[in-house]
C-alpha positions in Angstrom: 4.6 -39.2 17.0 3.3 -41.2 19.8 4.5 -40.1 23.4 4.0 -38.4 26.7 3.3 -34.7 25.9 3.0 -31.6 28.6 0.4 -29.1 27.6 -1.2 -25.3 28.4 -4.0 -24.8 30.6 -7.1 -24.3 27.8 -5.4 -26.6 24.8 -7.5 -28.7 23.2 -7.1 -31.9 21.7 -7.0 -30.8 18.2 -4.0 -29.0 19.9 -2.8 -32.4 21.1 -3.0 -33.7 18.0 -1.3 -31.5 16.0 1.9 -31.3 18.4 1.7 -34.8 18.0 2.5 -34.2 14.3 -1.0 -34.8 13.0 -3.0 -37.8 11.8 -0.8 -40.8 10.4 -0.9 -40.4 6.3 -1.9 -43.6 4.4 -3.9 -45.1 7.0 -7.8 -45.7 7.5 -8.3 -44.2 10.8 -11.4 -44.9 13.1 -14.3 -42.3 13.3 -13.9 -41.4 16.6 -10.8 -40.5 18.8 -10.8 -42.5 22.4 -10.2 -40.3 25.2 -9.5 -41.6 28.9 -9.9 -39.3 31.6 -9.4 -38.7 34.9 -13.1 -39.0 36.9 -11.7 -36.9 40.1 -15.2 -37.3 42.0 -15.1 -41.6 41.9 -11.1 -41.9 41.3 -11.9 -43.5 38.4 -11.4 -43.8 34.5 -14.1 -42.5 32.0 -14.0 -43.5 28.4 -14.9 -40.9 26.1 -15.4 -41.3 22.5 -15.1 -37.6 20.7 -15.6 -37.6 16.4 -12.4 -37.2 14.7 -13.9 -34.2 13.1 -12.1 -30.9 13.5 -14.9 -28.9 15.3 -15.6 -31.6 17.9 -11.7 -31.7 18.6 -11.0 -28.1 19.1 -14.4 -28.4 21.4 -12.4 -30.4 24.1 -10.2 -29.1 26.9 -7.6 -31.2 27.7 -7.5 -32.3 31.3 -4.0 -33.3 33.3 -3.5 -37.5 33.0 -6.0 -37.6 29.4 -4.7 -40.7 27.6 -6.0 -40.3 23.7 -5.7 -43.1 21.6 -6.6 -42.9 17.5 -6.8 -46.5 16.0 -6.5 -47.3 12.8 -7.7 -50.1 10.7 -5.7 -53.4 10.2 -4.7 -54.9 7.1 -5.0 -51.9 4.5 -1.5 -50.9 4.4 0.4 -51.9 1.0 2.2 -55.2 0.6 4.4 -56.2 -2.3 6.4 -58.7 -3.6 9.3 -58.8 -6.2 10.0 -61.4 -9.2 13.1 -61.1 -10.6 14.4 -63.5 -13.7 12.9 -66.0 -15.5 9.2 -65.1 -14.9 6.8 -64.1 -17.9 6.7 -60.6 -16.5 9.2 -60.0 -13.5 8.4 -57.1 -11.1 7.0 -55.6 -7.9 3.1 -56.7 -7.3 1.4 -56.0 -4.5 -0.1 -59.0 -2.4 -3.3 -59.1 -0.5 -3.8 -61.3 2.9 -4.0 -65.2 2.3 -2.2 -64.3 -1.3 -0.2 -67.4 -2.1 3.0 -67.7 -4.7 1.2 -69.7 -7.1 -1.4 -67.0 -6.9 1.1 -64.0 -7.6 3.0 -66.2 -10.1 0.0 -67.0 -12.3 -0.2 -63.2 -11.8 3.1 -62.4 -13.6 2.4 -64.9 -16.6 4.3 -67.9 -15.2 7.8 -69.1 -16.3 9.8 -68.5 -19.1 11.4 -71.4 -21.3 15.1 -70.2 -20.0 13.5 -71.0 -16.1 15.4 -73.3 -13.9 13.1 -73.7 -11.1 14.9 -76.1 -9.0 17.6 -73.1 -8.7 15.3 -70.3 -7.2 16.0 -67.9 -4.4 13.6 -66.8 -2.1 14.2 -64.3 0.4 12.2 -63.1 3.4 13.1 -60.3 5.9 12.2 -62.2 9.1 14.4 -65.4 7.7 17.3 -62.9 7.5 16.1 -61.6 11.3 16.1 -65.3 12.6 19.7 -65.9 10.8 21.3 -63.0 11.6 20.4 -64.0 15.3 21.5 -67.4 14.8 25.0 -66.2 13.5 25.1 -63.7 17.3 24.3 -66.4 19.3 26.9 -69.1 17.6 29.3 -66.5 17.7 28.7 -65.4 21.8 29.0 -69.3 21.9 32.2 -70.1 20.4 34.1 -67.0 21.8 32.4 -68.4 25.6 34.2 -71.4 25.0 37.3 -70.2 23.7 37.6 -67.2 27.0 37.1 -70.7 29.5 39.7 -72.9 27.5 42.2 -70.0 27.9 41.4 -69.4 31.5 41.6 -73.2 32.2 44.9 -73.9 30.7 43.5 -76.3 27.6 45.6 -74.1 24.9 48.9 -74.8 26.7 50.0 -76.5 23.0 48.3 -74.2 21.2 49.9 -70.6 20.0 48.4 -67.4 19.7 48.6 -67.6 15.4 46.5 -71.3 15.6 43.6 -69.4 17.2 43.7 -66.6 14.6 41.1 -68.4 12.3 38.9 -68.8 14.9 38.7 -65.3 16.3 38.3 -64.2 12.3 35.4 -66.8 12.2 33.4 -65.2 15.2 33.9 -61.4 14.0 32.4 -62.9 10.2 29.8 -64.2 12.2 28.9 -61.1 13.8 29.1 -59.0 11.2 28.1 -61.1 8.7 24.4 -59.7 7.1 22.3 -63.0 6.0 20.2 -62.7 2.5 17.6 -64.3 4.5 17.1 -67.2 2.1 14.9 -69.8 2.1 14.4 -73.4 0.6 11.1 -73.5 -1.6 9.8 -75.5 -4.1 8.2 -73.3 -6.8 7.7 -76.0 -9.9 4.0 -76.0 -11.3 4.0 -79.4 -10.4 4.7 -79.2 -6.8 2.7 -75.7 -6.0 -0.7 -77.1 -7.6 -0.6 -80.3 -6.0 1.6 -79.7 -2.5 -0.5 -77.2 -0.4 2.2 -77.1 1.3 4.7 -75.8 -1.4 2.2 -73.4 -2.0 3.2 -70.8 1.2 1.5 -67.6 1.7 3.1 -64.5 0.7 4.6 -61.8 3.0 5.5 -58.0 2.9 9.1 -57.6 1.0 9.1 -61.5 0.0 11.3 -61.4 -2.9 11.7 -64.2 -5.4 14.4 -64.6 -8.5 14.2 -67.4 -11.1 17.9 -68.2 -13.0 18.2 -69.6 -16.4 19.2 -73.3 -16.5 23.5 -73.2 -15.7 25.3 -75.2 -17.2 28.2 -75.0 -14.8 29.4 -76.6 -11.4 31.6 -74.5 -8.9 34.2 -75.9 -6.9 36.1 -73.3 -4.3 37.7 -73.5 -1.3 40.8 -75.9 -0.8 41.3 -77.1 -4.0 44.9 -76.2 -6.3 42.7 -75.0 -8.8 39.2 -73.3 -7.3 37.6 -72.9 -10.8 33.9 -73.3 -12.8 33.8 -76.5 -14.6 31.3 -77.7 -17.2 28.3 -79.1 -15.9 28.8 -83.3 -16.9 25.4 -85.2 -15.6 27.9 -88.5 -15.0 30.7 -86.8 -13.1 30.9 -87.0 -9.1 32.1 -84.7 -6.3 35.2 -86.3 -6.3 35.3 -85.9 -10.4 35.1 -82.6 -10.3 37.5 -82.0 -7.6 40.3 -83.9 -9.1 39.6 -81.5 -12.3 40.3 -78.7 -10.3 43.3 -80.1 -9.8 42.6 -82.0 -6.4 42.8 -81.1 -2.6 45.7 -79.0 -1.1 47.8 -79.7 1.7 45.8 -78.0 3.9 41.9 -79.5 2.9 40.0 -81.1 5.0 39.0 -83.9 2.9 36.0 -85.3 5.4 34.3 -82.1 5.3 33.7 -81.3 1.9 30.5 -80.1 1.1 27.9 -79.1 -1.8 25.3 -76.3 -1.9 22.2 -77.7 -4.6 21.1 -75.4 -6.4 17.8 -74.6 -4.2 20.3 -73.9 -1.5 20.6 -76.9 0.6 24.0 -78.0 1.8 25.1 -81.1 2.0 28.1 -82.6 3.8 30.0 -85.3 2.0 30.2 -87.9 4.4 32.5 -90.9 3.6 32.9 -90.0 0.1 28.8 -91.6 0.4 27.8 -88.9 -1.4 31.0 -88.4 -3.5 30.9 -91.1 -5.8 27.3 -90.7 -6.5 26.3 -88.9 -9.8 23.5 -86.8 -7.8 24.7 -83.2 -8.4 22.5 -80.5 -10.4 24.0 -77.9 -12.6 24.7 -74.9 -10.4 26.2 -76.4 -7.6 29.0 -75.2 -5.8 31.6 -77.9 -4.1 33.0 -76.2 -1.2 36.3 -77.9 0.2 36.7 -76.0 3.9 40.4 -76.0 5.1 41.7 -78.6 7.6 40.6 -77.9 11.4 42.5 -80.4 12.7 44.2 -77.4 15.4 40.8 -77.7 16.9 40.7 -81.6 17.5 42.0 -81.2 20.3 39.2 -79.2 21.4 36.6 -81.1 19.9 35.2 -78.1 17.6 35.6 -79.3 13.9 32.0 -80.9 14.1 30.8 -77.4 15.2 32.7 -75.3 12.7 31.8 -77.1 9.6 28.3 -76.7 10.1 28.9 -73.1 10.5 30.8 -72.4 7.1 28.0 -74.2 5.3 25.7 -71.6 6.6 28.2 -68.7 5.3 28.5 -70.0 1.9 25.4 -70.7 2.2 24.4 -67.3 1.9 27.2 -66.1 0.3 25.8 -68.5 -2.9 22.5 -66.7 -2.3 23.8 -63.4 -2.5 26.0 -64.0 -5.9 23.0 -66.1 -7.5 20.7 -63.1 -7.6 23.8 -60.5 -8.7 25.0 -62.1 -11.6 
């Protein structure tokens, strides 16, 4: 427990030590304990450097202002990583520095047959760090705006239930907890001959691997928000007329899909709508109409945003089915 301690006249630093609750378990500590103390005669700091042996730190009397300082080597502590589903042997393995995936996957006896590669989910604890900032500071944003449109007069046409949405967005946002996913590329193909597919490992990386779907999802403002059989030919639009087409309230310029690896992609234009580009797995998300924010100018900023929820939303489901 690292911190300012008092002490008694005639303690030692052994005694320091131990009210500091001891030596840090599973560590490689240096040999020697580094003590700086107070030179009275030159107003000055001496470094001393006392053997971590028990004897030698029972031996020295503390003096007031001692700083001690007990380092231990870098790089030894355990690292691990998790594969979960189609991998030859899924499970935790531990990861040295400068360990890559294709390193840890060769490790775990590759792929199975069942693997649908194109469909992995990779998570990483500082991706879900950096996104769960991102959703705080797009949250602080949009509430910003919405306290100096109300102070200004620009909701004079708009009531108190139109700006219920919004106010349930920002509260999702902050209290929404990111899976931390990340795009990757983890086919043979790519890893062997991309060193740049090929990313270095981290502490509590974690990495699942579906079986090939055979599905397409289509939610959000449709009549009938359903699973549908995965049909190579059939468009966006395809499938969302055989869910029964878009409700009253869809917004039918912001429809977007979430591949498989877990990019999103906005269907601009019905561009991307009447091409037959879809893998299985996708999910079709039809986002309701914003049009009570035109007038604000706040649709382009909110469509963006529900990507990134269902987004992670998809990441979430995909690794608990």
């Amino acid at each position: 427990r690292p911190h300012l301690y008092e002490f008694i006249d005639g303690e030692t630093l052994d005694d320091a030590i131990k009210l500091a609750g001891g030596f840090k378990s599973g560590t490689i500590l240096a040999s020697n304990v580094e003590v700086t103390t107070l030179d009275q005669s030159n107003q000055s700091r001496e470094l001393l450097l006392i053997n971590r042996d028990v004897d030698n730190l029972a031996k020295y009397t503390l003096n007031d202002g001692d700083a001690v300082n007990i380092s231990e080597f870098s790089g030894l502590e355990v690292r691990t990583i998790e594969l979960k589903g189609e991998v030859s042997n899924p499970g935790v393995y531990s990861i040295m520095k400068g360990d890559t995936i294709l390193d840890v996957l060769e490790r775990a006896g590759g792929y199975t047959d069942e693997s649908f590669t194109e469909g992995a989910v990779f998570l990483r604890k500082e991706v879900a760090e950096q996104q769960k900032a991102a959703f705080s500071r797009t949250a602080d944003s949009l509430e910003r705006n919405l306290v100096n449109m109300l102070s200004n007069g620009s909701f004079t046409s708009i009531g108190e239930f139109t700006l219920t949405p919004l106010t349930r967005l920002i509260d999702r946002l902050r209290n929404e907890e990111p899976a931390g996913r990340q795009v990757v590329e983890v086919d043979y193909l790519s890893l062997k001959s991309d060193p740049f597919a090929n990313f270095k490992v981290r502490n509590g990386d974690f990495l699942f691997i579906p079986t090939r779907p055979g599905s397409v999802t289509v939610s959000g403002e449709v009549l009938n928000a359903t699973t549908l059989k995965y049909e190579p030919n059939l468009s966006v639009d395809e499938y969302i007329n055989l869910s029964g087409g878009f409700t009253d309230e869809a917004d039918k310029n912001s429809v977007f899909a979430i591949q498989p690896n877990g990019n999103a992609e906005v269907v601009r234009g019905g561009l991307f709508a009447k091409n037959s580009n879809l893998l299985p797995g996708t999910t079709i998300v039809v986002p309701r109409n914003a049009r009570y924010l035109d007038a604000i100018s706040w649709t382009g900023v909110i469509t963006p945003v529900l990507a990134d929820l269902a987004t992670s939303a998809a990441a979430i489901a995909a690794i608990s089915d």
